[in-house]
VMD Tcl script that draws the C-alpha trace (Angstrom):
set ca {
  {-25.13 16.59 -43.60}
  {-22.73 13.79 -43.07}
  {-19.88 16.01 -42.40}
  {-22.20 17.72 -39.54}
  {-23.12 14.63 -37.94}
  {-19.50 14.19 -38.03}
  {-19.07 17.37 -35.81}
  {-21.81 16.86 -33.36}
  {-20.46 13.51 -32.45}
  {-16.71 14.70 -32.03}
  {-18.53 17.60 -29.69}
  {-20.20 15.49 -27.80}
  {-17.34 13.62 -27.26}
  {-15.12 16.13 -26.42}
  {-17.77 17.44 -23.97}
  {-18.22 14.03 -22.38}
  {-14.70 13.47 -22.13}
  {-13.86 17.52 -20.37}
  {-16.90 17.09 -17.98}
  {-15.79 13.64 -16.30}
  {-15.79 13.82 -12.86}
  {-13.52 12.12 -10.53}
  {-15.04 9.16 -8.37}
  {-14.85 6.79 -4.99}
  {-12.67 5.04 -4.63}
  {-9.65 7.17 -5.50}
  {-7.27 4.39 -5.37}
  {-8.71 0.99 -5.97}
  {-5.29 -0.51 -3.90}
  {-4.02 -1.00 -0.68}
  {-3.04 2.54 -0.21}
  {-4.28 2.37 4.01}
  {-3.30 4.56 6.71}
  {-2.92 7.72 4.69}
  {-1.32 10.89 5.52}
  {-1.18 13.87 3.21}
  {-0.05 17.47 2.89}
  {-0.60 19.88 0.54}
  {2.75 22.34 -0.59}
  {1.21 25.45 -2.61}
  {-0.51 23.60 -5.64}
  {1.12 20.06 -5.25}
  {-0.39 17.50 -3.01}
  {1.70 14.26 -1.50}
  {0.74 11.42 0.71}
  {2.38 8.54 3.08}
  {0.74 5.34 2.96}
  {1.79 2.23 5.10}
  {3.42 -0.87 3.34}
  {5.26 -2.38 6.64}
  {7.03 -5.69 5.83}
  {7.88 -4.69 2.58}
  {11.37 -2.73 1.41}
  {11.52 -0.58 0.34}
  {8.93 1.12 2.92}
  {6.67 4.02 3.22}
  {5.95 5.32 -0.35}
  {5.64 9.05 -0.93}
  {3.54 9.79 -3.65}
  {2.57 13.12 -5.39}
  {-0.36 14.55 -6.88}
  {-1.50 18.10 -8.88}
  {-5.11 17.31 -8.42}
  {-5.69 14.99 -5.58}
  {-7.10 12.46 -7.99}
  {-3.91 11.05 -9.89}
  {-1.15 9.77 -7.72}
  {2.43 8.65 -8.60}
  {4.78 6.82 -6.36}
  {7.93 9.35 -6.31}
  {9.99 8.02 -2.91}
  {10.36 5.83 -0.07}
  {11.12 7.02 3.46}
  {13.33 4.22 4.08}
  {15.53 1.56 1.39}
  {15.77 -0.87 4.92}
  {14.14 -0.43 8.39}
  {16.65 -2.66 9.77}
  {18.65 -5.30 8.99}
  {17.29 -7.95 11.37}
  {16.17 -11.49 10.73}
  {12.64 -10.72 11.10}
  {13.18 -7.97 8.28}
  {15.42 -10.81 6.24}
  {13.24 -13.82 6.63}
  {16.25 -15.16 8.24}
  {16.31 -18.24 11.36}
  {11.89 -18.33 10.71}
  {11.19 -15.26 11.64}
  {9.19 -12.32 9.23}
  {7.61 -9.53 10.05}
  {4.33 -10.15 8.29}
  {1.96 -7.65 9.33}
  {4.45 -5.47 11.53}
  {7.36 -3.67 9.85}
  {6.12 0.11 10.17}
  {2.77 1.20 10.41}
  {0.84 4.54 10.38}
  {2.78 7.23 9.34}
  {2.50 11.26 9.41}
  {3.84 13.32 6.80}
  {4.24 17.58 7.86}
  {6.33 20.23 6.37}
  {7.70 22.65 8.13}
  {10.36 25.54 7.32}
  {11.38 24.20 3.93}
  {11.78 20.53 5.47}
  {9.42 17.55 4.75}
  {8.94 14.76 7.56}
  {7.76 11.73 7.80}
  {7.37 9.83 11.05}
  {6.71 6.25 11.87}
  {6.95 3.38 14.32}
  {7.77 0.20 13.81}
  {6.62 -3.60 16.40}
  {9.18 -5.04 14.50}
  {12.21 -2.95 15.94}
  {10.17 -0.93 18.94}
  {11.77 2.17 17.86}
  {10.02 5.78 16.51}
  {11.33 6.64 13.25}
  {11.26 10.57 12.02}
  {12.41 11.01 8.39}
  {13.59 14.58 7.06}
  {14.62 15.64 3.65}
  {14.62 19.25 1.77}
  {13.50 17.39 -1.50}
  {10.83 14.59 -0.72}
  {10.63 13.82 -4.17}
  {15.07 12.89 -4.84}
  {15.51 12.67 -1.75}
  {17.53 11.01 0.19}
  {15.39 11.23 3.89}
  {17.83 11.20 6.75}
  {16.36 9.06 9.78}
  {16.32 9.96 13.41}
  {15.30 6.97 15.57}
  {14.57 6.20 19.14}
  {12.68 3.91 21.63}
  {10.09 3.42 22.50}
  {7.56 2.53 19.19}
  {5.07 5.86 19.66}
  {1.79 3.97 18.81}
  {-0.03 5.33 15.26}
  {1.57 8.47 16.24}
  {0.99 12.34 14.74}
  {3.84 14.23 14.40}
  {3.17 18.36 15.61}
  {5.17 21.50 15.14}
  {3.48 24.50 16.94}
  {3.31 27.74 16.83}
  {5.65 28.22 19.37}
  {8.69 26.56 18.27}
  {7.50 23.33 20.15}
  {7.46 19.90 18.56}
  {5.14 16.75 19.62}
  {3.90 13.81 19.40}
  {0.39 12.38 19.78}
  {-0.33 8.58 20.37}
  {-2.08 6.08 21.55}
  {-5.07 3.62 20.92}
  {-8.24 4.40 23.57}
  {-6.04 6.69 26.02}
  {-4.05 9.06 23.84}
  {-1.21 10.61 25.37}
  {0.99 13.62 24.16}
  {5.30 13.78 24.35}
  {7.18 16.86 23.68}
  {10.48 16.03 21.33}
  {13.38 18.01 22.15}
  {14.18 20.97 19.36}
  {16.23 18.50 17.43}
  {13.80 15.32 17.55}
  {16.15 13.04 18.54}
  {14.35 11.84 21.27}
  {11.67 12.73 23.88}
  {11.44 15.60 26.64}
  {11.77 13.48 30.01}
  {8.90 13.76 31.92}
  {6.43 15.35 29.51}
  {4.54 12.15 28.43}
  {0.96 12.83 29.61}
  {-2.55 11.45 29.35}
  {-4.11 13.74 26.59}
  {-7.59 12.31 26.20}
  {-8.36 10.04 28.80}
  {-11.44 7.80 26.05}
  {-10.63 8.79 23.28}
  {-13.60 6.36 21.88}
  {-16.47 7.90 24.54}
  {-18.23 9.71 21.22}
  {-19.18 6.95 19.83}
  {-20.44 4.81 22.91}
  {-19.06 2.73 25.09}
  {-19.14 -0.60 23.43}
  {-15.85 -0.36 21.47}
  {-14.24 -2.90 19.59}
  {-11.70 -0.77 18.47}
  {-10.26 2.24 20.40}
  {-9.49 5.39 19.05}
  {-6.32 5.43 17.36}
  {-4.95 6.68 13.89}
  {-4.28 10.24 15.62}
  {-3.91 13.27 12.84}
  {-3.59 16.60 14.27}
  {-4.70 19.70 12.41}
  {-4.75 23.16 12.97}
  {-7.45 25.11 11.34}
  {-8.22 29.11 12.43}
  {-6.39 28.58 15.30}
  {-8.07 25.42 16.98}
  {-6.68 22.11 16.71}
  {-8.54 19.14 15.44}
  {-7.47 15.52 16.08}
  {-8.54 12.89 14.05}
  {-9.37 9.18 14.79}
  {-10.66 5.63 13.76}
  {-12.96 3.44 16.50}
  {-15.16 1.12 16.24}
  {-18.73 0.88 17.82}
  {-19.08 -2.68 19.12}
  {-21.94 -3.86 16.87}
  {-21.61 -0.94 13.87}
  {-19.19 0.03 11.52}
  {-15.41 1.80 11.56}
  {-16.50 5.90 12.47}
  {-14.76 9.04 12.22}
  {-13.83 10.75 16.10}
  {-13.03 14.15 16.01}
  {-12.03 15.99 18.68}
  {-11.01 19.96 18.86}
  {-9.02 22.60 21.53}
  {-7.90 25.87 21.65}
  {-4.43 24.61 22.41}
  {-2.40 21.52 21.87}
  {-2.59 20.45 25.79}
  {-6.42 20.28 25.73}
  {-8.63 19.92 27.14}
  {-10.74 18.47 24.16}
  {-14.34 18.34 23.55}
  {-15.41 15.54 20.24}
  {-17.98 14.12 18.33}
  {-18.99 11.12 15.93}
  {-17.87 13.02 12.52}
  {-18.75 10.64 10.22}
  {-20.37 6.74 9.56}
  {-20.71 5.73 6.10}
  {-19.76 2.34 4.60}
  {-17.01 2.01 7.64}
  {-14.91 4.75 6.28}
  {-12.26 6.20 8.67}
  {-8.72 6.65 9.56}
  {-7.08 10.18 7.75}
  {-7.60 13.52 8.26}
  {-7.99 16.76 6.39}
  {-6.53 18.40 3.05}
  {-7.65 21.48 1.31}
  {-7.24 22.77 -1.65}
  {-5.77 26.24 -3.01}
  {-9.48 27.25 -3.91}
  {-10.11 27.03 -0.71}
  {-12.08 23.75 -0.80}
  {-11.93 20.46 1.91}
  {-11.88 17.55 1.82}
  {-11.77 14.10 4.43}
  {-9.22 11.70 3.10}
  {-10.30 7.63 4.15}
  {-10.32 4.34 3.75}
  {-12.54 1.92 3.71}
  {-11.82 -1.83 3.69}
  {-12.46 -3.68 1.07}
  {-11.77 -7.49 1.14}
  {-8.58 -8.99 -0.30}
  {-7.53 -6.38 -2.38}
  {-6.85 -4.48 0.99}
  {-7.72 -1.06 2.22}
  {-8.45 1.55 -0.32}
  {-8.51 4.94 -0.36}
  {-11.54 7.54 -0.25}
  {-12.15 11.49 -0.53}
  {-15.42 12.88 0.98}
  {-16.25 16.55 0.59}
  {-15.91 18.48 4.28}
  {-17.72 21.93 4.79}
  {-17.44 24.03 8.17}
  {-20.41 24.18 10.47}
  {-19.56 26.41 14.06}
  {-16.30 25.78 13.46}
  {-16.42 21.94 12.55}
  {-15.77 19.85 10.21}
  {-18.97 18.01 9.06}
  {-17.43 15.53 6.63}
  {-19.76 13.89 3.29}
  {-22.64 14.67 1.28}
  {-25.71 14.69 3.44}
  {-23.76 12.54 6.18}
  {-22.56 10.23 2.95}
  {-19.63 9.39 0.74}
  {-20.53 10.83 -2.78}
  {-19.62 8.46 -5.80}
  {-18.74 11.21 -7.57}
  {-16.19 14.11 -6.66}
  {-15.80 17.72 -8.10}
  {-12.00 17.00 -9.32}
  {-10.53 15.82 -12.40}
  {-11.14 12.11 -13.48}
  {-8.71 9.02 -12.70}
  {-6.76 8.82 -15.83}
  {-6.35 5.25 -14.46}
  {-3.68 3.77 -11.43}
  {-0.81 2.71 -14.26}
  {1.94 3.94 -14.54}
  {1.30 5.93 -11.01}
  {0.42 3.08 -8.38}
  {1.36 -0.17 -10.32}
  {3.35 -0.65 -13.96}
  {4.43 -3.01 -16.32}
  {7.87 -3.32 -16.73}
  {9.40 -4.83 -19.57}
  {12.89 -4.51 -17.40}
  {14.70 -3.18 -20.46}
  {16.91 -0.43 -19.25}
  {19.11 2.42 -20.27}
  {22.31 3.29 -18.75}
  {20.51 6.20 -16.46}
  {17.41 4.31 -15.64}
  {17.03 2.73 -11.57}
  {17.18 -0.74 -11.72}
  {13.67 -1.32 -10.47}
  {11.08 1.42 -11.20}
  {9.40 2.71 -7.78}
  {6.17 0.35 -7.82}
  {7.80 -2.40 -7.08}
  {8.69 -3.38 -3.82}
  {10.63 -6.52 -1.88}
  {8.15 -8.99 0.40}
  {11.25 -7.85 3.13}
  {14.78 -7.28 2.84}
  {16.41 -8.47 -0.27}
  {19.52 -10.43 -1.11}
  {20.80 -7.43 -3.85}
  {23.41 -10.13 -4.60}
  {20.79 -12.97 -5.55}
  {18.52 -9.87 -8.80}
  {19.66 -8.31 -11.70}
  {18.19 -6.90 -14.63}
  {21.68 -6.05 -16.26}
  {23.58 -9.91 -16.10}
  {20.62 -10.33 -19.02}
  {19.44 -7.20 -21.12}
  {15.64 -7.11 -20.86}
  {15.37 -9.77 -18.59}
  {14.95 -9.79 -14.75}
  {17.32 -12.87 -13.25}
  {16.58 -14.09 -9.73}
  {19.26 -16.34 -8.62}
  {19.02 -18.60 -5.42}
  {21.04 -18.22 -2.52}
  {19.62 -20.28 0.08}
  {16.99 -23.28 0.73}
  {13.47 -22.33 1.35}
  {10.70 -24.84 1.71}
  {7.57 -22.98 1.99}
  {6.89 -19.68 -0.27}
  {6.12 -16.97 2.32}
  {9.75 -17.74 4.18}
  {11.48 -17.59 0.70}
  {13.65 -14.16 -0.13}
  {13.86 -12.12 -3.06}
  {10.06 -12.28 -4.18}
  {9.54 -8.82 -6.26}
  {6.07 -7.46 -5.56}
  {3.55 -4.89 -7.36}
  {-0.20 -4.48 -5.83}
  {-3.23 -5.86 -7.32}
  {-5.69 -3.43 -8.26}
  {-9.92 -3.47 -8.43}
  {-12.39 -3.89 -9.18}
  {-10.53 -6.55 -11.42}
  {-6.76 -6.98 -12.77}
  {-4.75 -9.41 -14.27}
  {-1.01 -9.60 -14.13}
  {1.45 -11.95 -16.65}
  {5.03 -12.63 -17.12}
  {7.00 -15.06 -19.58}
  {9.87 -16.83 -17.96}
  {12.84 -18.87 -19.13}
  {14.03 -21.49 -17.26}
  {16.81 -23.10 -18.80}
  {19.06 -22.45 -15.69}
  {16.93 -24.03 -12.52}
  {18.45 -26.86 -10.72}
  {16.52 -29.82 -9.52}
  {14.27 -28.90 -6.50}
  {13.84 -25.02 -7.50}
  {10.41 -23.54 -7.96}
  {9.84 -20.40 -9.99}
  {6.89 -18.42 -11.39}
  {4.25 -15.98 -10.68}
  {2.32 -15.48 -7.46}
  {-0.40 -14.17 -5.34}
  {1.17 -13.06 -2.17}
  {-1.20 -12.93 1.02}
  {-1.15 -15.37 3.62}
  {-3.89 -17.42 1.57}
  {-1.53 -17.60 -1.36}
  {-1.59 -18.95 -4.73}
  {1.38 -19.74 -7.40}
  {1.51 -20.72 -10.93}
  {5.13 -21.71 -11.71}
  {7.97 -24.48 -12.75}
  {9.67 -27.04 -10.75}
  {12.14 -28.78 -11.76}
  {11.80 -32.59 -10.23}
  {13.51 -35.75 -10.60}
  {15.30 -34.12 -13.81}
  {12.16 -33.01 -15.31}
  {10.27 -29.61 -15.29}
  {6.22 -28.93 -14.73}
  {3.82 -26.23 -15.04}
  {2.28 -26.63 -12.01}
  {-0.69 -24.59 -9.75}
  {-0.21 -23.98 -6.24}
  {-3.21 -23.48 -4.01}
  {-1.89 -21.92 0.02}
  {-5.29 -21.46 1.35}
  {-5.58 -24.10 3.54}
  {-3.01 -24.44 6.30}
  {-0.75 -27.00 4.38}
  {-0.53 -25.74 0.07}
  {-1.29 -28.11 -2.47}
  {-0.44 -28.70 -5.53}
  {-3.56 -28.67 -7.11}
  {-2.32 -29.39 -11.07}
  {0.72 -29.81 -13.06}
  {1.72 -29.98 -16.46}
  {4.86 -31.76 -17.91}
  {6.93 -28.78 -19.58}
  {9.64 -29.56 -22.60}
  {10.52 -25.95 -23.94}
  {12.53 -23.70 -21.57}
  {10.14 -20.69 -22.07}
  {6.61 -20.65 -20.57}
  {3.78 -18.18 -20.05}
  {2.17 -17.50 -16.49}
  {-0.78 -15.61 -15.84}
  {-3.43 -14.83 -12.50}
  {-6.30 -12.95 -12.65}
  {-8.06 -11.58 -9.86}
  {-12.10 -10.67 -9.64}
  {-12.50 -7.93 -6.45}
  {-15.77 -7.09 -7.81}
  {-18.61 -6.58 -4.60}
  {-15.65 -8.64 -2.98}
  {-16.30 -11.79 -4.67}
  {-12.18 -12.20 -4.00}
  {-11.27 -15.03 -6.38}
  {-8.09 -15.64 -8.42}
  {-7.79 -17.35 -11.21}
  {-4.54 -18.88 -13.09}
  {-3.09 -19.57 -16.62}
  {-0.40 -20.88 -18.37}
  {0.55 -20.56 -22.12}
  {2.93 -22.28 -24.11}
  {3.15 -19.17 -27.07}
  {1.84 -16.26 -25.26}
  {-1.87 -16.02 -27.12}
  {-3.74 -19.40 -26.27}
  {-4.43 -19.27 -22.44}
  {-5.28 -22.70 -20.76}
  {-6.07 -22.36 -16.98}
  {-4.80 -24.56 -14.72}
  {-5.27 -25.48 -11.03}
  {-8.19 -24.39 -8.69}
  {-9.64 -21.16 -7.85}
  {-7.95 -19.39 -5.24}
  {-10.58 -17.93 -2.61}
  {-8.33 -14.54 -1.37}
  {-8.48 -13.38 1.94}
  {-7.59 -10.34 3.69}
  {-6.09 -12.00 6.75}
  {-4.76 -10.55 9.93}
  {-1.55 -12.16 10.06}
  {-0.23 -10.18 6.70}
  {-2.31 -7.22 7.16}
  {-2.36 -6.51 3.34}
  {-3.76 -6.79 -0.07}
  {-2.79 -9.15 -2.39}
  {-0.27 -8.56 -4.28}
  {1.64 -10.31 -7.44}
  {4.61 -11.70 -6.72}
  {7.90 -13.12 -9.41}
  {9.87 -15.75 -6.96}
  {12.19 -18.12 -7.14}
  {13.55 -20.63 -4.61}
  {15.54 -23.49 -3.83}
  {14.37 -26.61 -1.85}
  {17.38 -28.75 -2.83}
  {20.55 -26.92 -3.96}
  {20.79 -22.89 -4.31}
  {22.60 -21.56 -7.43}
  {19.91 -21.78 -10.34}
  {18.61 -18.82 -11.98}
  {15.61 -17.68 -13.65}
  {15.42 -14.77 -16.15}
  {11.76 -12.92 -15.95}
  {11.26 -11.58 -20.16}
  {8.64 -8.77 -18.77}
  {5.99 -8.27 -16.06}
  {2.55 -7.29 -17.44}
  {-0.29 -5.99 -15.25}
  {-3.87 -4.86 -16.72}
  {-7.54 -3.52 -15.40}
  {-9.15 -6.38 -17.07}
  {-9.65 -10.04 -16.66}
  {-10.99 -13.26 -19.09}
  {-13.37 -14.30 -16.35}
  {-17.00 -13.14 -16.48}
  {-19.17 -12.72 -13.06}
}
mol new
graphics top color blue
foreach p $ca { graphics top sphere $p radius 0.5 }
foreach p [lrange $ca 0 end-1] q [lrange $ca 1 end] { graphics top cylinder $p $q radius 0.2 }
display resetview
């Protein structure tokens, strides 16, 4: 009897554990702006990242569920100071934005524009996922653009925000046709009213049966972020659309389908600090449109393999030990802007990242070489152990939440002596709020962050052995502000406000889906 109780539980497991369904969100991390493309059975998608370098991850999928990060389009936009946090400039919430990815005979693109630069970027490789992309530019900065190739042998561009226009490239897309920039949709907003807050941008192009179907964001004065379709029998118009979809302020993508023949919307919906985040919503066909969710909403449940969870695809933890053939920094990380390469290392110390200073920084957000990794909901926590036997008096070191709103748990080194201390940035002048005197040259950070219904709080820790936790500081209310235009990330830093040349060495970077803090 006891063996077939035995049985029936390891079915029933099993059963459970093959009949899982995928569900909404898809990502739980800033992942906005998507563009995707299937290639026979394999599925791969642009996301925006602007400011930070390197910029525009690809990432790859087999079921439209599971994503890994597997390129960039670009190492550097452009080696400006806005791009180098150099003479107070950044380019917080610029960089690039909205980009399209296509394929076409055996080449992948991906195209982008960029404030900070006011160029049009087009990236082309034969192997998206080895790479490397080579990079056509040229002015102006094409506005959320969609990148076409017709039938014909033509290539284009749609952008725009309200009016949408329409530019034919020349055959080798180094630059635009003169004189074929043209009004394509004169309101592009007018199906959902005409109190907008936003107009219509986020243009996708598809073509489907031989109609074409252009996809954008806007925003009802008064409601919520919508879905604007509109569709023509040829690329020039004219264009008849319709509100395709309002649920939960979902919008901004386009269409994928799948080799069963299947469709699906691909979203995002806003969600507090932890940024914009990723959505799929079943699409069937209806007189030859697309009518996009379940009964008009987005299903919490989808008919595709489950999430076997966002690490190692999205965000990792590194324990930067590597092997002669390894990259020096696995793909989910990412530079808040343009590095100093001469300044990291994770081979001057084996097993140990080293950030060295170069220059003096005063204020966190201006300071180079900060190494960042999302955060991830509906709660995470992320942890390193530092040494800090090599900081000269005035640096600051430690762990971080990076937003505009920012928080840091660190070590300063002061008048000859070190502190654990917790820095609070979310009012417009940071302050200290704690520190701790420090003797040993080896301490334990930690921040935790709560996303849950978007309560948006951070919490942070220090530990003097790595198993009893002490928190320290105040709570850090996150914010998704405008002026970064991303989610929070954690952040390793190290700067100088006195005299450049210390170093510290990072023993491992630590990042889990669950925090000590109850709701």
């Amino acid at each position: 009897m006891k063996n077939k109780l035995c049985l029936l539980i390891l079915f029933l497991s099993i059963s459970c554990l093959t009949n899982l369904k995928a569900q909404n969100p898809v990502i739980f991390a800033d992942c906005p702006d998507m563009s995707m493309l299937r290639v026979g059975d394999t599925y791969y998608m642009t996301s925006t990242t602007m400011h930070m370098s390197p910029g525009v991850p690809i990432m790859k999928s087999k079921d439209l569920i599971n994503w890994k990060i597997v390129n960039y389009a670009y190492d550097t936009l452009a080696n400006v100071d806005a791009m180098n946090l150099n003479n107070g400039k950044n380019a917080y919430g610029r960089g690039t934005w909205a980009s399209c990815l296509r394929f076409h005979n055996g080449t992948y693109y991906v195209s982008t524009f960029s404030q900070t630069t006011g160029k049009t970027y087009i990236y082309s490789t034969k192997d998206i996922e080895k790479g490397p992309l080579n990079v056509i530019s040229f002015r102006p900065s094409f506005h959320d653009n969609t990148l076409f190739f017709d039938d014909d042998g033509r290539n284009y561009l749609i952008y725009g925000a309200g009016k949408l226009r329409l530019v034919e490239l020349k055959a080798d897309l180094t630059g635009v046709i003169p004189e074929t920039d043209r009004v394509l949709i004169e309101n592009a907003s007018a199906p959902a009213g005409p109190n907008i807050n936003l107009g219509a941008e986020g243009s996708q192009l598809f073509k489907v049966k031989d109609k074409y179907y252009l996809f954008n964001i806007t925003w009802p004065r008064g409601g919520m972020r919508t879905v604007v379709v509109h569709r023509a029998d040829k690329i020039t118009g004219p264009y008849e659309g319709k509100v395709a979809f309002q649920d939960l302020g979902l919008a901004q993508g386009g269409l994928i389908d799948t080799p069963d023949g299947k469709w699906y919307a691909y979203l995002f919906r806003d969600f507090g600090s932890v940024g914009r985040i990723p959505y799929l919503v079943p699409v069937k066909w209806e007189d030859g449109w697309p009518v996009i969710g379940v009964n008009g909403k987005v299903p919490e449940s989808l008919d595709l393999p489950a999430s076997k969870g966002l690490i190692p695809g999205i965000v990792a933890p590194d324990e930067f030990t590597r092997k002669r053939t390894d990259a020096a920094l696995p793909l989910v990380w990412q530079w808040n802007h343009n590095p100093d390469n001469k300044l990291w290392s994770v081979s001057e110390r084996k097993g140990y990242l080293r950030l060295t200073t170069g220059r003096i920084d005063t204020l966190f957000v201006m300071a180079k070489n900060t190494l960042t990794q999302r955060t991830i909901g509906p709660v995470c926590s992320g942890s390193t152990c530092i040494d800090v036997s090599n900081m000269k008096e005035g640096d600051f070191a430690g762990l971080a939440l990076l937003q505009r709103k920012f928080g840091q748990v660190g070590v300063k080194y002061t008048n000859g002596a070190k502190t654990i201390v917790m820095v609070n940035g979310s009012a417009s002048r940071p302050v200290e709020a704690q520190s701790v005197p420090l003797t040993q040259k080896t301490v334990y950070l930690k921040a935790e962050c709560d996303f849950r219904d978007k309560t948006d709080i951070a919490y942070f820790f220090y530990s003097l052995d790595g198993k009893s936790w002490t928190p320290i500081g105040s709570q850090l209310k996150m914010e998704f502000s405008m002026p970064h235009f991303m989610g929070y990330r954690f952040g390793l830093f190290n700067y100088a406000t006195k005299n450049p040349g210390g170093c510290v060495d990072f023993d491992y970077f630590h990042i889990s889906d669950q925090i000590t803090q109850k709701q």
